[in-house]
PLY file of the C-alpha trace (Angstrom):
ply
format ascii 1.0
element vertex 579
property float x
property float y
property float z
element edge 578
property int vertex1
property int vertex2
end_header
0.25 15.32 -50.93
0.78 18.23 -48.44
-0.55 18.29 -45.01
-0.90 22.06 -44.30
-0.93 23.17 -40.90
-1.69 26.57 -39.04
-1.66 27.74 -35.72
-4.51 30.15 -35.06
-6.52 29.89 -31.72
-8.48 32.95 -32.33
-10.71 31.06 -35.17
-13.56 29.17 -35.20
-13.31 27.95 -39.22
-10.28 27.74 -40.94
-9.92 26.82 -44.38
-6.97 26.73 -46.80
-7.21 29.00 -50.00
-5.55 27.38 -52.98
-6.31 29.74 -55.74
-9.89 30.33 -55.26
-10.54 26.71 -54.02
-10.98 26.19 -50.24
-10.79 23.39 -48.15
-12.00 23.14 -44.58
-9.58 22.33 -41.83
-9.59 20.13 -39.29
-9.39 21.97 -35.72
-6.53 19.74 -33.05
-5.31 20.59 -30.04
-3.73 23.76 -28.33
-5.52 25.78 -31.52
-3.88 23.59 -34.32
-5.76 23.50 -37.62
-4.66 20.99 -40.19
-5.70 19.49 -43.84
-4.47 17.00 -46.04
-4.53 18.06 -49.60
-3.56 15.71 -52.43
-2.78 17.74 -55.06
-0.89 20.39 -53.62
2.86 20.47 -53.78
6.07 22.66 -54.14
5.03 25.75 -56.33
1.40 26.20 -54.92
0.09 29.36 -53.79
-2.12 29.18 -50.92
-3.49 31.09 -48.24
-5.41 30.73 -44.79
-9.33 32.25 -44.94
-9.72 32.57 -40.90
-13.87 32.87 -40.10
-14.73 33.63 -43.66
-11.84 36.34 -44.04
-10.14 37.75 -46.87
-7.38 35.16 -47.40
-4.10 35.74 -45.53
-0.57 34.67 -45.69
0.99 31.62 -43.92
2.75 33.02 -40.69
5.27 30.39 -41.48
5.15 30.52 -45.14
7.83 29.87 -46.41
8.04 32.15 -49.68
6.22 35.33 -50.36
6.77 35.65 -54.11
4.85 38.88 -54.65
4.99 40.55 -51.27
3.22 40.68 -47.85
0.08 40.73 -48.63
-0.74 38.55 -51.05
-0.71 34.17 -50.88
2.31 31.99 -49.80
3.86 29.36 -52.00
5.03 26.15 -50.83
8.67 25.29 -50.72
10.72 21.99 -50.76
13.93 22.77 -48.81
15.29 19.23 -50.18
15.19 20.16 -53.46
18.00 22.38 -53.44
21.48 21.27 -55.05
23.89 22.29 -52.00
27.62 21.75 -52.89
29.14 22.66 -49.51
29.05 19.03 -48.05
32.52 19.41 -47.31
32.18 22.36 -45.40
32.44 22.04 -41.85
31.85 25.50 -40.25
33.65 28.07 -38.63
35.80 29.35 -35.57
33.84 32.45 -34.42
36.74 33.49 -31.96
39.35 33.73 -34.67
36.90 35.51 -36.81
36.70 38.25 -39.21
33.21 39.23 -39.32
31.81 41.33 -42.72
28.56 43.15 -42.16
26.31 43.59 -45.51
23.24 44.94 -46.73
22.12 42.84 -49.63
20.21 45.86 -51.38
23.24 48.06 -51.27
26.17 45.96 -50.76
25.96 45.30 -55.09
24.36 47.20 -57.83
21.67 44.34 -58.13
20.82 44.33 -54.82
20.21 41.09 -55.06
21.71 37.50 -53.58
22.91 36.79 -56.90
24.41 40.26 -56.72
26.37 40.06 -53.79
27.48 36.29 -55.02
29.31 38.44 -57.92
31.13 40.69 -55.24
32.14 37.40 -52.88
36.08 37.18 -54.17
36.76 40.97 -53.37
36.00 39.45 -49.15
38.01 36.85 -49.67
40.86 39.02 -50.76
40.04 41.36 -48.36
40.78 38.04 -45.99
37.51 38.48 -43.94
36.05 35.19 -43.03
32.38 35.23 -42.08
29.43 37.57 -43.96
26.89 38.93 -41.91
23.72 39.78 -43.58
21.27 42.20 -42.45
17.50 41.15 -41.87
16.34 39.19 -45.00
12.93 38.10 -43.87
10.28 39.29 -45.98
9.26 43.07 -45.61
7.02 45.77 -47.11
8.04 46.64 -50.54
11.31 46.71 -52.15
13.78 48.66 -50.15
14.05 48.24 -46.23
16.95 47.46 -43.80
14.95 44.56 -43.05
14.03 45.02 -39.70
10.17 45.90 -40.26
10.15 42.13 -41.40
6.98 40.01 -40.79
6.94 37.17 -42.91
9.90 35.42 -40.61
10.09 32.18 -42.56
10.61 33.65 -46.23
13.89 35.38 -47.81
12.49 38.37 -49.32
11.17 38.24 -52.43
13.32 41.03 -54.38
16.85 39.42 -53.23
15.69 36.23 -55.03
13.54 34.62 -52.44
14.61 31.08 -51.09
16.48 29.50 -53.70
18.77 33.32 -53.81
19.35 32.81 -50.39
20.57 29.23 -50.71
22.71 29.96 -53.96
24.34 33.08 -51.61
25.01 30.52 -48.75
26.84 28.42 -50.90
28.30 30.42 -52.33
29.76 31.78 -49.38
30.73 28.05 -48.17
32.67 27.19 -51.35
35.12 30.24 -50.52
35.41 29.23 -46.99
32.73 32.63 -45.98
30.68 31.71 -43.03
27.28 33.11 -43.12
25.86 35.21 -40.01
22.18 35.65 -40.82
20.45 39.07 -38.84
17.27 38.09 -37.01
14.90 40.07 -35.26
12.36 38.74 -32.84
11.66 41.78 -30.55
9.37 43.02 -32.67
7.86 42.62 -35.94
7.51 45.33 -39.01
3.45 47.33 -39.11
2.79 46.63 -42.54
1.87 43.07 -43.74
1.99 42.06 -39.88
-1.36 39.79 -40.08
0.04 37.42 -36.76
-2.52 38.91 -34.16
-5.31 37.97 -36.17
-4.20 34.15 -35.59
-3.40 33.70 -32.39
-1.49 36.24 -29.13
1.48 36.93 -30.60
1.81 39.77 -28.87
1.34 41.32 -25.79
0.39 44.92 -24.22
2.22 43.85 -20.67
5.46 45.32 -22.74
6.55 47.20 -24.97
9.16 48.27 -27.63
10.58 51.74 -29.08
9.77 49.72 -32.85
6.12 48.55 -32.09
3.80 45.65 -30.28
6.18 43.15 -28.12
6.01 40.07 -28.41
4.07 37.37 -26.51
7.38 35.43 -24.68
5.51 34.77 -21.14
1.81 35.67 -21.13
-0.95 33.24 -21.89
-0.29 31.33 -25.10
2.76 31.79 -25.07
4.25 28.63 -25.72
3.47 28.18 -29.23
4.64 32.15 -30.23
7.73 30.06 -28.68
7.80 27.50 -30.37
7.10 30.11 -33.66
10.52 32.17 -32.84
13.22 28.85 -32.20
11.31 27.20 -35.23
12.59 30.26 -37.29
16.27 30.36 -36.30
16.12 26.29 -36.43
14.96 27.01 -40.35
18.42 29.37 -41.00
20.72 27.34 -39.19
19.05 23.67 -40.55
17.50 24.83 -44.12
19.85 27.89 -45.54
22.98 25.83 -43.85
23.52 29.37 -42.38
26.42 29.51 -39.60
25.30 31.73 -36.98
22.30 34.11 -35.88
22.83 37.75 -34.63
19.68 38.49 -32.60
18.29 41.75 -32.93
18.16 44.01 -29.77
17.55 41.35 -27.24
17.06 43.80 -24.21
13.69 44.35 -25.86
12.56 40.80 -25.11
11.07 40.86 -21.97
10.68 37.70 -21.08
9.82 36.32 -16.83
9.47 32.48 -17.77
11.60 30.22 -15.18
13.60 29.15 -18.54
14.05 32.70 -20.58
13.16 32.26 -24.95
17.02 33.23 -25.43
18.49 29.72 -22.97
15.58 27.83 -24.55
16.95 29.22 -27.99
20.41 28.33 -27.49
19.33 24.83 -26.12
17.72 23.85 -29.02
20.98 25.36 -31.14
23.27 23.46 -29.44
21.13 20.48 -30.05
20.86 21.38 -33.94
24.94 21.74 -34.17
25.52 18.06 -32.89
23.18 16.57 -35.40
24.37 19.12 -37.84
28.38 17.83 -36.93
29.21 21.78 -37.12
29.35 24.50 -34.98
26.21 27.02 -34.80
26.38 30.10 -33.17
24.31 32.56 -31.26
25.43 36.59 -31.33
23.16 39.35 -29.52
22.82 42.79 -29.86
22.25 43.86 -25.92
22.34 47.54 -24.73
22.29 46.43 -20.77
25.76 45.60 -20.48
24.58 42.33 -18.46
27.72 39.30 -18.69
24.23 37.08 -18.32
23.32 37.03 -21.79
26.76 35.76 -22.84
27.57 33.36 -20.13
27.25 29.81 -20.08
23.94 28.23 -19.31
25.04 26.10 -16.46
26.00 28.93 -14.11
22.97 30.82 -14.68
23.69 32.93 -18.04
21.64 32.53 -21.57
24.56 30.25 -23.30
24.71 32.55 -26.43
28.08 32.47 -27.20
28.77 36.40 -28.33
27.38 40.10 -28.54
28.24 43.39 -29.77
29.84 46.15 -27.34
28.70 49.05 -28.10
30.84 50.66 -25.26
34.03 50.00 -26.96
32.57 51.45 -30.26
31.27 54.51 -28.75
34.70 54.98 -26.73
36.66 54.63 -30.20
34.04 56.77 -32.56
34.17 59.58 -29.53
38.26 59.96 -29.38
38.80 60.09 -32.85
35.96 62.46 -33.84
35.14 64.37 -30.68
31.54 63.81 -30.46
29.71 64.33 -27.73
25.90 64.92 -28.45
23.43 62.26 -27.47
25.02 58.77 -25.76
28.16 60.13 -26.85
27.89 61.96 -23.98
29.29 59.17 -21.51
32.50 58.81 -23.63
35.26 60.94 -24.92
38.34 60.24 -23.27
41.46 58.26 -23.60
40.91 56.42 -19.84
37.37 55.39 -21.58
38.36 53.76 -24.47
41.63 51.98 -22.48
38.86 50.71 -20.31
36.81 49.04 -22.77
39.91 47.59 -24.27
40.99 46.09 -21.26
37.69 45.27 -19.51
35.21 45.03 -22.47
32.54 47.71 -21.17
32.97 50.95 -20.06
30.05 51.40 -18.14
30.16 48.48 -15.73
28.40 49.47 -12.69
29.60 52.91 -13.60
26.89 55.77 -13.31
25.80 57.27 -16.50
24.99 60.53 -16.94
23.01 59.91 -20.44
20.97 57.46 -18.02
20.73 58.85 -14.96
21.45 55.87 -13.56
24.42 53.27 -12.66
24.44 51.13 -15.48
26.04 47.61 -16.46
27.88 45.11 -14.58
31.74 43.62 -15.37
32.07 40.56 -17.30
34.60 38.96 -15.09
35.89 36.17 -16.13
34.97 36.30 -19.92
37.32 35.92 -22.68
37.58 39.17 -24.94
35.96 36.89 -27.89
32.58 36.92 -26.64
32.44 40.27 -27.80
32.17 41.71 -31.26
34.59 45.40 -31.65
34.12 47.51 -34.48
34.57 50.77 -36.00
31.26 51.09 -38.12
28.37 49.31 -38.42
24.55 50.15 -39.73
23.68 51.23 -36.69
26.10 53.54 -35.86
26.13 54.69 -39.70
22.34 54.64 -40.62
21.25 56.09 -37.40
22.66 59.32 -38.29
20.73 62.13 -40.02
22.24 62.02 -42.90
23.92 58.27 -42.76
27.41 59.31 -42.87
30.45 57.65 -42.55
33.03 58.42 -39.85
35.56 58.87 -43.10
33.36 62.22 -43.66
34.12 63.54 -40.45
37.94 62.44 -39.82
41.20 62.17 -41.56
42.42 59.44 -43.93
44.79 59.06 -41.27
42.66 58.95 -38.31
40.28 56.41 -40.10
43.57 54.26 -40.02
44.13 55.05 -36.64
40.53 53.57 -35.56
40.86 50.29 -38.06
44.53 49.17 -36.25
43.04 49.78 -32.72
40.12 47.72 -33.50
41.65 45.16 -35.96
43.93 44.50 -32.95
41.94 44.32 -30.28
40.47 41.62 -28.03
37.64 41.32 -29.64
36.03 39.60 -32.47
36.37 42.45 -35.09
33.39 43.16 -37.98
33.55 45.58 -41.04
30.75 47.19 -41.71
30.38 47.36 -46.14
32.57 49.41 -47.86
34.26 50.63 -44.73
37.48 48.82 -46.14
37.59 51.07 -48.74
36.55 54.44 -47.22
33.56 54.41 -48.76
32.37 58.10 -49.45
28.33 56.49 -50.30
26.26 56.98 -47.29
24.03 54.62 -45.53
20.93 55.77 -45.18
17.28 55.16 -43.51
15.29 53.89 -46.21
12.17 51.98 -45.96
9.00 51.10 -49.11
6.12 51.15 -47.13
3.13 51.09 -49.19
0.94 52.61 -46.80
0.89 56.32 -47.40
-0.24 56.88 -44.05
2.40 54.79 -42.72
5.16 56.19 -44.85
3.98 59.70 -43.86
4.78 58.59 -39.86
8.11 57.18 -40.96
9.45 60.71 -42.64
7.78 62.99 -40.21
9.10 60.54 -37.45
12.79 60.97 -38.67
12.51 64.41 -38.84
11.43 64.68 -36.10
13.84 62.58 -33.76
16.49 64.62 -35.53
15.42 68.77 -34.84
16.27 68.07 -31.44
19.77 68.10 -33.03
19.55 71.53 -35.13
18.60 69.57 -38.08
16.27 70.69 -40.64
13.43 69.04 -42.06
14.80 69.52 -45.48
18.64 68.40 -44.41
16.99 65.12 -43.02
16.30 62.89 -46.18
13.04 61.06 -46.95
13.11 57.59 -45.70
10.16 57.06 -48.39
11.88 58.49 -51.40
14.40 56.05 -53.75
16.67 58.46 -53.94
17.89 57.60 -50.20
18.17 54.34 -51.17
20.23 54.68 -54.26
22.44 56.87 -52.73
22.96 54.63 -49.97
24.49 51.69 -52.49
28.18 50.95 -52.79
30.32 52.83 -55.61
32.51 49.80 -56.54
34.35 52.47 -59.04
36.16 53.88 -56.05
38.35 50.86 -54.66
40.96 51.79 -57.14
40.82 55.49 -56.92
42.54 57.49 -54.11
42.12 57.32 -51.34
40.30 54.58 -50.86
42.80 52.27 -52.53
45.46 53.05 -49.87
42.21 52.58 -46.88
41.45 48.83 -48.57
45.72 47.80 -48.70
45.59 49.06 -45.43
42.21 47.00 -44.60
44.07 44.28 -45.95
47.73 44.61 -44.35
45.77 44.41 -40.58
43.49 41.54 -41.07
46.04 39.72 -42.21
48.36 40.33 -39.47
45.70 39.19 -37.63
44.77 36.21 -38.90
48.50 35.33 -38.71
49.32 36.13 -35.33
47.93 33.81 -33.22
48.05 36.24 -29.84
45.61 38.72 -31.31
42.32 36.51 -31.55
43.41 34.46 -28.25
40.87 37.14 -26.92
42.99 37.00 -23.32
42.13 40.18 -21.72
44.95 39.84 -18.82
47.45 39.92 -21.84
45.80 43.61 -22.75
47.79 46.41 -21.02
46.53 49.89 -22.44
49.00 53.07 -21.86
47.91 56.61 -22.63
48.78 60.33 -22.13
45.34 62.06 -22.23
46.91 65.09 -22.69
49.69 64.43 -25.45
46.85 62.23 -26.68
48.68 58.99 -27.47
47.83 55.75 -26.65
49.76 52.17 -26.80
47.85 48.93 -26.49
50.46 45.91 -25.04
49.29 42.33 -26.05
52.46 40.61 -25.48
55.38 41.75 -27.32
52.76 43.35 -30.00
52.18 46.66 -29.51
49.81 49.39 -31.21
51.15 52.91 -30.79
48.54 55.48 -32.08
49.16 59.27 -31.99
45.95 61.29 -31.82
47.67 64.50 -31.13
48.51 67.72 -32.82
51.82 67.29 -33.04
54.73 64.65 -33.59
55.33 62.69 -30.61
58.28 59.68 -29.01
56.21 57.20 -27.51
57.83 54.71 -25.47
56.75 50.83 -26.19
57.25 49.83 -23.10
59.33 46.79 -21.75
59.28 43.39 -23.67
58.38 44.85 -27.00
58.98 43.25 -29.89
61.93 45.34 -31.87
60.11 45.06 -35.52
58.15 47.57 -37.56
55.35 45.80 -38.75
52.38 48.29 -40.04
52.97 51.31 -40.15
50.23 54.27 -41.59
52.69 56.63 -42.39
56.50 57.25 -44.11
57.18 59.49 -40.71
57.25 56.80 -38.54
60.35 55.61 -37.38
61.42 52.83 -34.46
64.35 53.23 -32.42
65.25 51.85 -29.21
62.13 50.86 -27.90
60.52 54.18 -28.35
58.44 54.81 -31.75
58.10 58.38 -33.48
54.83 59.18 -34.36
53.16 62.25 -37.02
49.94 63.21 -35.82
47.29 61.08 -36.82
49.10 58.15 -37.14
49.79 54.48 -35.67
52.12 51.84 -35.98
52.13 48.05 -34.67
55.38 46.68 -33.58
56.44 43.30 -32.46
58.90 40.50 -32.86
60.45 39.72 -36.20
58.15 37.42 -38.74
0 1
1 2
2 3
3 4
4 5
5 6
6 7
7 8
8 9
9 10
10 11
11 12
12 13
13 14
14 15
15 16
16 17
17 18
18 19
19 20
20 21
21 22
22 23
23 24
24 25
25 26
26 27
27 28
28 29
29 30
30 31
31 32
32 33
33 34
34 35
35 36
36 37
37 38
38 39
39 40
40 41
41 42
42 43
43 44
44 45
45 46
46 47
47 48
48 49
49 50
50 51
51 52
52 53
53 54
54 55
55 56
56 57
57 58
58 59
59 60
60 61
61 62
62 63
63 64
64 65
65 66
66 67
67 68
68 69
69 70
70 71
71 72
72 73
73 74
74 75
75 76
76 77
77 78
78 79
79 80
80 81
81 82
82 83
83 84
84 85
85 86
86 87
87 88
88 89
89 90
90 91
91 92
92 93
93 94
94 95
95 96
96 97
97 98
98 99
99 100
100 101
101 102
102 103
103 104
104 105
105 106
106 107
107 108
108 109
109 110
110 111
111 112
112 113
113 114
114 115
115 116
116 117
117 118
118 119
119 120
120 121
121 122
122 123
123 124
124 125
125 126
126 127
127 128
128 129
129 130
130 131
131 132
132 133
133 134
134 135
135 136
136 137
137 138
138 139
139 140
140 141
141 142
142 143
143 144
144 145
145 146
146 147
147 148
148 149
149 150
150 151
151 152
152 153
153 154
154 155
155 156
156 157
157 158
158 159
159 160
160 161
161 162
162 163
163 164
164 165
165 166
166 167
167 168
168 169
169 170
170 171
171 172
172 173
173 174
174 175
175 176
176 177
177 178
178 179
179 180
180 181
181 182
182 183
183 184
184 185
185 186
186 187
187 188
188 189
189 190
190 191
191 192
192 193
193 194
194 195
195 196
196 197
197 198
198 199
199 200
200 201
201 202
202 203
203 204
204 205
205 206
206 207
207 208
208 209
209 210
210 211
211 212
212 213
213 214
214 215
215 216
216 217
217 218
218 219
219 220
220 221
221 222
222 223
223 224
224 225
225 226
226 227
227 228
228 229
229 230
230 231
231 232
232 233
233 234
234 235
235 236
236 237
237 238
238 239
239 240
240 241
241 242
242 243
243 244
244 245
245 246
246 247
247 248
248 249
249 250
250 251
251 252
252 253
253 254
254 255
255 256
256 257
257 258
258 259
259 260
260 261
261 262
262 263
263 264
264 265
265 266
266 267
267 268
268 269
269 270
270 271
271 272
272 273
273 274
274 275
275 276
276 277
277 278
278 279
279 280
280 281
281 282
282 283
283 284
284 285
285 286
286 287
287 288
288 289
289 290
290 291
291 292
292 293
293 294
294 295
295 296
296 297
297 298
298 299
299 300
300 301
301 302
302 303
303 304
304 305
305 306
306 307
307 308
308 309
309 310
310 311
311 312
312 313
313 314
314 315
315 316
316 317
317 318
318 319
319 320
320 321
321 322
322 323
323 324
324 325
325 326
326 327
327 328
328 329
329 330
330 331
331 332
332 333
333 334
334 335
335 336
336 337
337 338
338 339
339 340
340 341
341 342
342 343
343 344
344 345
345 346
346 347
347 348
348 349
349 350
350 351
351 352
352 353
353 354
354 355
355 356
356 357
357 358
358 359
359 360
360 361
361 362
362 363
363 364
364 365
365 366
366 367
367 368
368 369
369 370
370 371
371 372
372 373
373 374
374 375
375 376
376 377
377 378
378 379
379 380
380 381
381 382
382 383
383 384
384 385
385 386
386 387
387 388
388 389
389 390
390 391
391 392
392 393
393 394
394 395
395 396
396 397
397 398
398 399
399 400
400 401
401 402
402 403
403 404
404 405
405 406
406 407
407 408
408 409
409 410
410 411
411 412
412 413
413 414
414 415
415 416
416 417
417 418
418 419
419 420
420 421
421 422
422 423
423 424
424 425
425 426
426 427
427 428
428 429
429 430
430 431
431 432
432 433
433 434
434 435
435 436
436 437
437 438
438 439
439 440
440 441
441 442
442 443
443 444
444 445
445 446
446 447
447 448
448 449
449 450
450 451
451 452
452 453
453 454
454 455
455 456
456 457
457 458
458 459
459 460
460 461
461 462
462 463
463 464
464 465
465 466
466 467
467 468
468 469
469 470
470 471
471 472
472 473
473 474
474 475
475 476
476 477
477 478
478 479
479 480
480 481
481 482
482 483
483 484
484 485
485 486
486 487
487 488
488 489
489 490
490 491
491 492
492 493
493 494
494 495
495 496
496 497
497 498
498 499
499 500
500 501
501 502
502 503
503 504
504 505
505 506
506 507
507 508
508 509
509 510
510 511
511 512
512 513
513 514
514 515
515 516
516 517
517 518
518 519
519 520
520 521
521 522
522 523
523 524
524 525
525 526
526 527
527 528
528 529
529 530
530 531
531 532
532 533
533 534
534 535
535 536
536 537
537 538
538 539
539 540
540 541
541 542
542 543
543 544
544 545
545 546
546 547
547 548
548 549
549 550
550 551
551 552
552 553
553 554
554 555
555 556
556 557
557 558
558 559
559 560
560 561
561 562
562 563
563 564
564 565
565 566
566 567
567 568
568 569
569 570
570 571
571 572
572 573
573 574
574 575
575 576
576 577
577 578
């Protein structure tokens, strides 16, 4: 027996589509249809027939086993062997966060793929995956944010029972799992919702499509629809943590905003669950709100990215200054964001026009994720490439110690560990021509504003961008990416092993530079990190209270002596007392 249930307030008749056989639906309340059907169980395909339409997927289904258009199958989430009882979550501030796409990260591109590829993290000593967008999308290849079946692990990583063997997976070598969500926006293609019930709304909008329906009539159960979803990760998957998509795109005026409700109904779910479950935001408004605690007024998620800090870091090590790299560039920037998290903090930007952000006084450093790379910052480029294409072997070291080291809680985008020389490109399936015709004329578009050709721009459409984007495993042991991953290795585990560097204490983070000599030395107690971006060698003092042993060092020049450290260009070394 299965009671199927649908919300859709914009029908009349609904009936339930079990392979050619339909059933009738009983209307309820607030637009609620429902049926009992005896002899429908786990493994049935059915679909929703709204007012005599062509049948349509479950919004909520919870497996799409042939795609976005076509029926949903039923699911039993208790059916799954999970082995991780004795797994008990983990520590987000004293994480190592690993950022993955699962159709590039292995040569499958599959869940079962990336399972295979699991021990090289752990050696790596990482301790939480993050997974870009799984929900179901258009096609085979996407970054998974034009997902619009919400409820259902895509189909072509191995669907639900993929996602469940990745999770534990992860859990039986102590890997946390941070699962990508969007819900600003869902993908065009396969995006049936609005026929249902308001989803959406045209009082907003987003750079990616429709917005969604947070505060306008109806709006409850398209609610209710979004916290349902990240309740299925965290309660069904036994994933650890969300990372919401682009939050500043949720426009939401209720008295109690989606994102508070959200992270209500989380903290609820973690005390039944006897674990912790955590909340992580992508934000671009710089706004402490999101990441304070609900009862003085903020959201209650617990962590977002800063892209301040990354922008400062990408800017002084490659010189960049086209687009929103504009607002950064110097050494006073990036000290700045290591000491006080943002940058632009109720500082005017010129990018903007506007004064922009506001401090986060009184946070620790952890509620903020630092990082070198990530698929933004990679994919977003013309041609996806990696800051190893544009900067030295040694530089590339430079930016891993500063950001290894810092305040915050670090992630490593795939492959980074090893100076990966694969790109990571745009790539999308859609099986709309016309659709797939906007994408690539789109992207070619956004980018001859830069001097880039049509032709130097690749084909979001084609599968060559895809397969170029995947992983080369062949190179870890091949220089010089084998001397990037022991150096990958080397700084996360001085981090995990010195308690002072994930204490995320930002009085304890004293940044000196010489913008001109172009040197830098981050204090955080007696540790220090002494980088040398300049052109030539250069005695940097470590200041007073440093500790009087060489720990890492990313080159045979370097030499400590009394107090003061001699850097080659391009270099850094990380100092402190005697282990």
């Amino acid at each position: 027996m299965t009671t199927f249930r649908v919300w859709a307030p914009r029908a009349d008749r609904v009936e339930v589509d079990l392979s050619g056989r339909r059933v009738p639906m009983r209307v309820g309340p607030q637009g609620w249809h429902e049926v009992d059907v005896a002899d429908a169980g786990p493994g049935t395909d059915y679909a929703f027939v709204l007012d005599g339409s062509d049948p349509l997927p479950d919004p909520r289904s919870p497996s799409q086993p042939c795609g976005v258009h076509v029926p949903s199958r039923l699911v039993d989430h208790s059916a799954f062997a999970w082995s991780d009882d004795g797994w008990r979550g983990f520590h987000l501030p004293s994480a190592v966060i690993y950022e993955l796409h699962v159709g590039t990260f292995s040569p499958e591109g599959t869940f079962d793929g990336a399972i295979a590829r699991l021990d090289h993290l752990v050696d790596l000593g990482v301790t939480a995956v993050e997974l870009l967008p799984v929900a179901e999308f258009p096609g085979t290849r996407n970054w998974g944010y034009d997902g619009v079946g919400l409820f259902a692990p895509h189909h072509g990583y191995g669907g639900p029972e993929g996602l469940k063997r990745l999770v534990d997976g992860c859990h039986a070598r102590g890997l946390a799992v941070v699962l990508d969500v969007v819900y600003n926006h869902l993908g065009p293609e396969g995006n049936y919702l609005d026929r249902f019930g308001p989803y959406f709304t045209t009082f907003y909008s987003t750079p990616w499509g429709q917005a969604v329906n947070y505060d306008q009539r109806g709006s409850d159960e398209v609610r209710r629809f979004v916290i349902d979803n990240a309740i299925t990760w965290l309660r069904d998957y036994h994933v650890d943590a969300l990372r919401l998509d682009a939050v500043h795109a949720i426009v939401d005026t209720s008295a109690v905003h989606v994102l508070e409700q959200l992270a209500t109904e989380v903290a609820e779910l973690a005390a039944c669950e006897n674990r912790p479950l955590w909340l992580i935001a992508e934000s671009d408004l710089n706004d402490p709100r999101v990441v304070r605690p609900r009862d003085v007024g903020g959201y209650g998620i617990q962590a977002q990215w800063s892209d301040d800090f990354h922008h400062a870091l990408h800017t002084v090590l490659t010189g960049e200054d086209e687009g929103y790299y504009a607002d950064f560039g110097s050494l006073a920037d990036l000290a700045t964001a290591l000491e006080e998290v943002w940058v632009y903090a109720g500082r005017r930007s010129s990018v903007r026009n506007r004064v922009h952000g506001r401090a986060p006084v009184g946070l620790p450093g952890w509620c903020f994720l630092g990082y070198l790379q990530n698929h933004d910052q990679v994919g977003n480029r013309a041609v996806g490439d990696r800051i190893g294409a544009s900067v030295s072997t040694g530089r590339l070291k430079v930016g891993a110690a500063l950001y290894l080291t810092a305040p915050f809680v670090p992630m490593v985008f795939q492959g980074e560990e090893w100076a990966a020389s694969t790109p990571f490109q745009y790539f999308t399936s859609h099986q709309d021509p016309e659709l797939g015709r906007l994408v690539r004329q789109g992207r070619r578009a956004e980018f001859a504003a830069f001097g880039w050709s049509a032709e130097q721009v690749p084909d979001p459409q084609e599968p060559s961008t895809f397969e170029r984007s995947k992983l080369d495993w062949g190179e870890l042991a091949a220089p010089p990416h084998a001397e990037v991953l022991a150096w990958y290795r080397q700084l996360i585990a001085l981090r995990r092993s010195t308690a002072g560097l994930a204490d995320g204490r930002l009085d304890r983070v004293r940044v000196r530079f010489d913008e001109q000599a172009r040197w830098l030395v981050v204090e955080r107690g007696q540790l220090r990190v002494a980088a040398n971006l300049g052109e030539t060698e250069q005695k940097v003092d470590l200041g007073e209270g440093a500790g009087a042993c060489l720990l890492l060092a990313s080159h045979d020049g370097i030499a400590l002596e009394s107090g003061a450290v001699t850097l080659p260009p391009d270099s850094v070394a990380i100092s402190g007392p005697a282990r």
